[in-house]
C-alpha positions as CSV (number, residue, x, y, z in Angstrom):
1,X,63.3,-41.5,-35.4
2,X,66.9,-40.2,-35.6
3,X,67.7,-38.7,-33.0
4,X,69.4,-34.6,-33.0
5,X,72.6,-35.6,-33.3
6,X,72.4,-37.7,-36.8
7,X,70.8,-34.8,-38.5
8,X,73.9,-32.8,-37.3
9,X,76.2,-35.0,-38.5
10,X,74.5,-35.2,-41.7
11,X,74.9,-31.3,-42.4
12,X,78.6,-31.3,-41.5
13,X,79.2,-33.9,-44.2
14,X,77.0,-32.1,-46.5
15,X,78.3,-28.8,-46.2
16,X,82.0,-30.1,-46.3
17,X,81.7,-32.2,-49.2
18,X,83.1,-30.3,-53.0
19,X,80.2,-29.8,-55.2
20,X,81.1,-31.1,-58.3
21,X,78.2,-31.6,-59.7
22,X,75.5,-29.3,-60.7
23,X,73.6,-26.8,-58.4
24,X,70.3,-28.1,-59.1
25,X,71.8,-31.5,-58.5
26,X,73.3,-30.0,-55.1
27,X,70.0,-28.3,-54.0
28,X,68.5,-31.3,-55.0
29,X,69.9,-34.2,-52.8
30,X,70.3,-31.4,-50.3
31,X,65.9,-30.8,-50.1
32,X,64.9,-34.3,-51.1
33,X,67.4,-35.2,-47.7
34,X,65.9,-32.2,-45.7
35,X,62.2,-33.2,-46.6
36,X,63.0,-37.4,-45.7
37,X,64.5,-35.7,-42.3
38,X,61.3,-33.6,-41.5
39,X,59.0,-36.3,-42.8
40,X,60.8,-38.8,-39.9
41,X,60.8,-36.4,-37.2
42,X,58.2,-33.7,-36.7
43,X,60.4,-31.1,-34.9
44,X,62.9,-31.4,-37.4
45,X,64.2,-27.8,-38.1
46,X,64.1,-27.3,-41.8
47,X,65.7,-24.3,-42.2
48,X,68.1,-24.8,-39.6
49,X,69.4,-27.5,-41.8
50,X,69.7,-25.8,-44.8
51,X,71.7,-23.6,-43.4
52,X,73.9,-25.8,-41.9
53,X,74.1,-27.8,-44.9
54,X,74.8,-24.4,-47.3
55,X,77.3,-23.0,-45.4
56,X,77.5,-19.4,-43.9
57,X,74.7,-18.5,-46.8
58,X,71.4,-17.1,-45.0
59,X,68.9,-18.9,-46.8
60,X,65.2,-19.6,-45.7
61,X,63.1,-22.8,-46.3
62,X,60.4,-20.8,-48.7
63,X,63.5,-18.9,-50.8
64,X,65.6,-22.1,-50.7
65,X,62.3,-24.0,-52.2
66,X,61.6,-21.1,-54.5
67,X,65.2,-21.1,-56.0
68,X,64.9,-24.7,-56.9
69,X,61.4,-24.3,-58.7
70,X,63.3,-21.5,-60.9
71,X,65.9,-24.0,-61.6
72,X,64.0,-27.1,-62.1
73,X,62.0,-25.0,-64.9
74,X,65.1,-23.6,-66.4
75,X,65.9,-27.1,-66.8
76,X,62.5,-27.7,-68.3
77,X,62.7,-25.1,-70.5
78,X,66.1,-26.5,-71.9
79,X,65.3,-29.5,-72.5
80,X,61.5,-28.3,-74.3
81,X,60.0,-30.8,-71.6
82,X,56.1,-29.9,-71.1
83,X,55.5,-28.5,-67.4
C-alpha cells in the first residue's frame, strides 16, 4: 500500500502536466489512476484527489464520474458504436 505521500505526489504531477490530449483522454487516465489508488488503499480519498489532480475546479467523485459517462457516450455516439 502506498503510503499518503505518493498519492500527493501523484496529483501534483497530474495537475501540472499540459493537457494536450483530449478531455476524455484527461479524465480518463486521471479516474482509471484514482480508482487503481482507492482499490490499493481503502482510505484513499477519492475526491480529494480529483480535486487535487483538476486544479482549483470543485468537482465531486459522483459529477466527476457522471461527466465522463456523458462523454464516453458522446464518443459512442460518434463513432455509431452499439452501447
Amino acid at each position: 500500500m502506498m503510503a499518503k505521500i505518493g498519492y500527493v505526489k501523484i496529483a501534483r504531477v497530474l495537475s501540472g502536466l499540459t493537457r494536450s490530449g483530449t478531455s476524455v483522454e484527461w479524465t480518463g487516465l486521471v479516474d482509471d489512476l484514482s480508482r487503481m489508488l482507492a482499490a490499493d488503499n481503502p482510505r484513499f480519498d477519492r475526491e480529494r484527489f480529483l480535486r487535487a489532480c483538476l486544479g482549483d475546479r470543485q468537482v465531486s467523485a459522483r459529477e466527476f464520474d457522471q461527466r465522463l459517462s456523458t462523454q464516453a457516450a458522446m464518443i459512442r455516439d460518434m463513432r455509431g458504436d452499439p452501447e
